[in-house]
C-alpha positions in Angstrom: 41.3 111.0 87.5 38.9 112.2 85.1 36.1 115.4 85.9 32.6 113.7 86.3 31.1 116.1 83.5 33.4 115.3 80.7 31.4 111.9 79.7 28.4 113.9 79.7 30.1 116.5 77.8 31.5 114.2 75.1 28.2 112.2 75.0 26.8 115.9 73.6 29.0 116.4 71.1 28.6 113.0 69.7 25.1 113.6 69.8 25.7 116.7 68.0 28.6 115.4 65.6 28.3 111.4 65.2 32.2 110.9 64.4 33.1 112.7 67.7 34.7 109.9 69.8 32.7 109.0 73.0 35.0 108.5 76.1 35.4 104.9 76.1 36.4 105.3 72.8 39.8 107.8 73.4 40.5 109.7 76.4 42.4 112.4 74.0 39.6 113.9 72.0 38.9 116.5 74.4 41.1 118.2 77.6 38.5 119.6 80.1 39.8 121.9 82.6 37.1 123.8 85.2 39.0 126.6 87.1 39.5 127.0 90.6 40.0 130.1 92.3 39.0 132.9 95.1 35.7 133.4 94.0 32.7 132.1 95.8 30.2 131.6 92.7 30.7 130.7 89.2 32.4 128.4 87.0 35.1 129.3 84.3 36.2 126.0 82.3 38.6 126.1 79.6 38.1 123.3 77.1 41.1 122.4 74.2 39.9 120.2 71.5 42.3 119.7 68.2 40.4 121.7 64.8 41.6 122.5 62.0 38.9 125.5 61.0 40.1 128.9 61.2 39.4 130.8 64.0 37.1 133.1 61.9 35.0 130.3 61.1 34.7 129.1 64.5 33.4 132.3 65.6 30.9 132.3 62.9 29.5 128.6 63.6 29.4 129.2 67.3 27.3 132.5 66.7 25.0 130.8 64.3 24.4 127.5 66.9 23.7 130.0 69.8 22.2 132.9 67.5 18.5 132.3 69.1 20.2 131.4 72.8 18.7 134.1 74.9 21.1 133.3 77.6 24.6 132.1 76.0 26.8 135.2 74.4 29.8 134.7 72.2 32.4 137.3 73.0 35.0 138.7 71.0 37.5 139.7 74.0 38.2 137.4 76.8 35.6 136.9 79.3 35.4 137.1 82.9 33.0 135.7 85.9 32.3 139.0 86.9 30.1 138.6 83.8 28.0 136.4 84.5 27.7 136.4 87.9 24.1 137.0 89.4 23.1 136.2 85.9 21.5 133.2 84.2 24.2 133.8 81.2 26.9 131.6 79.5 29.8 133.4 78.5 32.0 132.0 75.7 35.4 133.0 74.2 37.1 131.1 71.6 40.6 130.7 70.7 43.1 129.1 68.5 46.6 128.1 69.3 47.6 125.8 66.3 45.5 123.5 65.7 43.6 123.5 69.0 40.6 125.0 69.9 40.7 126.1 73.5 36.8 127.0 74.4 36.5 128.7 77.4 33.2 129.4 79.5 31.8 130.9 82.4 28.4 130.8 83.8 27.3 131.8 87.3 26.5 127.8 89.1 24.0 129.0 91.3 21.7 130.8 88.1 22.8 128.9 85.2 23.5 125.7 86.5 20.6 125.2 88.7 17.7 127.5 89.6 17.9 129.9 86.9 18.2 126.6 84.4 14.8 125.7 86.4 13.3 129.0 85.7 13.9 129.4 82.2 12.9 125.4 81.5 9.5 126.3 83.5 8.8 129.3 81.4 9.7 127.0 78.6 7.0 124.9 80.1 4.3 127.3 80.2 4.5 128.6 77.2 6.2 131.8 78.7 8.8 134.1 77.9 12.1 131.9 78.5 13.6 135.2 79.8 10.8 136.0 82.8 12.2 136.5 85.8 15.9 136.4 84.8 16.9 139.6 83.0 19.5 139.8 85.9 22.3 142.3 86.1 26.1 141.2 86.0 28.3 142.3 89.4 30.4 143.7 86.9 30.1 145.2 84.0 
């Protein structure tokens, strides 16, 4: 059984990267793993795709694509949904274990993936601030 977001996901990154398979093409290129727990909101997901960059480097491009994100962070220590909780944030940590890349995210699925999403797209919109009305504070942290 495959999760219902990894076709959109791979779709993305072939947008992004042209010889990234889509998912009709192999089902190997990317493992897609959205954890389940004791926690009534957020989403962690822990993604493993094969590279052969050095960590170092990965950390450098994924800060440089999300540089001007006003909502998606880059850590350097492993991350936790108390993070991101009652926050429109994404949370990412990367790291290497040979030559995979495991990516792993957590955003808050009631802010980030839908009315908080909504917000910042309206304010988008309207030529607003992208931030109004969602400088939120973590649970945690």
């Amino acid at each position: 059984m495959t999760h219902q977001h990894l076709g959109e996901i791979q779709q993305s990154l072939h947008q992004l990267q042209n010889s990234f398979p889509l998912a009709e093409e192999t089902s190997e290129a990317l493992n897609f793993v959205p954890w389940r727990g004791d926690f009534t909101r957020g989403i962690f997901i822990s993604s493993t795709i094969s590279c052969k960059l050095s960590l170092n480097d990965l950390n450098d491009l994924y800060k440089d694509f999300y540089k001007d994100a006003a909502f998606t962070f880059v850590s350097d220590e492993p991350i936790f949904l108390k993070q991101v909780v009652n926050t429109n944030k994404a949370v990412i940590y990367l790291e290497k274990i040979g030559t995979k890349l495991v990516v792993h995210s957590a955003l808050d699925n009631l802010l980030k993936g839908a009315s908080g999403q909504a917000l910042q797209n309206m304010n988008l919109m309207f030529g607003l601030n992208e931030t109004e009305g969602l400088r939120l504070k973590a649970t945690g942290f």
